[in-house]
C-alpha positions as CSV (number, residue, x, y, z in Angstrom):
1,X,9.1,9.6,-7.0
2,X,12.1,7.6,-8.0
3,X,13.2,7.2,-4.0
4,X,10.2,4.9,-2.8
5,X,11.3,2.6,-5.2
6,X,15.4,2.4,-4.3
7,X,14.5,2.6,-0.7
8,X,12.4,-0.6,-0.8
9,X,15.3,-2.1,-2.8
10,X,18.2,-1.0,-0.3
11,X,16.0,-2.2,3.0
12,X,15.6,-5.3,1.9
13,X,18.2,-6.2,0.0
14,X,19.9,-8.7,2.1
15,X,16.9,-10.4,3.1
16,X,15.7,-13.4,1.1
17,X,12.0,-14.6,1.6
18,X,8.8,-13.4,0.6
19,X,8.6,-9.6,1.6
20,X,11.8,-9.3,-1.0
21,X,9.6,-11.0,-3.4
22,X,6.5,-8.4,-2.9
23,X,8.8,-5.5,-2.0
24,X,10.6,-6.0,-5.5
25,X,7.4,-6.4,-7.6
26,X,6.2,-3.3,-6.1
27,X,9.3,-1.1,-7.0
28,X,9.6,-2.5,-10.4
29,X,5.6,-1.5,-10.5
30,X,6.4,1.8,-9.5
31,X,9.1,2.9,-11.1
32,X,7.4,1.6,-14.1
33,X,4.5,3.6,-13.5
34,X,6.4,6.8,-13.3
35,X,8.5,6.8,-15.7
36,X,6.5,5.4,-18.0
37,X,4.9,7.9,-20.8
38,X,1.5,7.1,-19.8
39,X,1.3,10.1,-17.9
40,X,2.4,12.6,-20.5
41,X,0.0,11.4,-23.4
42,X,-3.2,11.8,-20.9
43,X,-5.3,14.2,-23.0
44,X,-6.5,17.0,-20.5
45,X,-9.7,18.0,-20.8
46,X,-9.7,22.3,-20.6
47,X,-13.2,22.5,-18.6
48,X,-11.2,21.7,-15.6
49,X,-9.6,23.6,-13.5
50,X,-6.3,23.8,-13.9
51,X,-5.4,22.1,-10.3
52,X,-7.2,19.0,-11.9
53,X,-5.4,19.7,-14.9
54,X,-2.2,17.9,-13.5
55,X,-0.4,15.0,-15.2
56,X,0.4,13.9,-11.4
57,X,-3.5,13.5,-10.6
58,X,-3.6,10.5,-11.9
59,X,-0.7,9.2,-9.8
60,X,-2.1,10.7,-6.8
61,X,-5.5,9.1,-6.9
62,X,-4.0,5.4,-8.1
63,X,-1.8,6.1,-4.8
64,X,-4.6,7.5,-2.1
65,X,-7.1,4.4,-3.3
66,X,-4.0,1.8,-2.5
67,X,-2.9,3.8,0.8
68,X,-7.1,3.7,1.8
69,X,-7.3,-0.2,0.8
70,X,-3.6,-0.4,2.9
71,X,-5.8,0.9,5.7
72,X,-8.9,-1.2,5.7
73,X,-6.7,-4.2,5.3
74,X,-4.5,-3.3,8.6
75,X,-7.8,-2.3,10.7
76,X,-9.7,-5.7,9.4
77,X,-6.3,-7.6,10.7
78,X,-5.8,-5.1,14.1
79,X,-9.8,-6.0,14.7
80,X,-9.3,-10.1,13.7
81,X,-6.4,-9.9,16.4
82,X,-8.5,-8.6,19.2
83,X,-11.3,-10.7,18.5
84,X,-8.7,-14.0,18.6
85,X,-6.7,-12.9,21.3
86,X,-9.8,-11.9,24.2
87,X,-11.5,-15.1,22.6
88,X,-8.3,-16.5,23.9
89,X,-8.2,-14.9,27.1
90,X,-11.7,-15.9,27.5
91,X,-10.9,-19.3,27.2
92,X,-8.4,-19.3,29.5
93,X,-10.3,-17.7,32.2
94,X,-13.0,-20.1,31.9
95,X,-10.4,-23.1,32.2
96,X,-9.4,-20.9,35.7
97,X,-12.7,-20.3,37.1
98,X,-14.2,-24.3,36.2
């Protein structure tokens, strides 16, 4: 788990603006997050089964809800693009035909 963090760090690294910003606050998040002791001192309930019983579970849910909200946000923005750039095309094409 420790890689995500140095590979954010090493790709952008040289670059000063406002990804660097966002890119270090994430890595300093995560490697917080695990290697923090939060995950040991989870009581684990026993009427699970022990697949559920994981001290990475945790981790792995917090990750697939930000990966799924990483998603809706690209598809809103991929949809928002379409809708500007044939709103575009449509414009032009009505400057052509008048």
């Amino acid at each position: 788990m420790e890689f995500l963090p140095y590979s954010y760090s090493a790709l952008f690294q040289n670059k000063k603006n406002d990804l660097t910003t966002i890119t270090a606050s994430i890595t300093i998040f995560t490697q917080g997050f695990a290697t923090s002791g939060l995950l040991n001192e989870i009581h684990k309930p026993t009427i699970l089964v022990p697949a559920l019983q994981s001290e990475w579970l945790i981790m792995h849910v917090s990750m697939m809800i930000l990966s799924y909200a990483a998603l809706l946000c690209g598809s809103l923005l991929s949809v928002a693009l379409l809708v500007i750039t044939f709103r575009n095309i449509f414009i032009v094409l009505k400057v052509i035909i008048y």
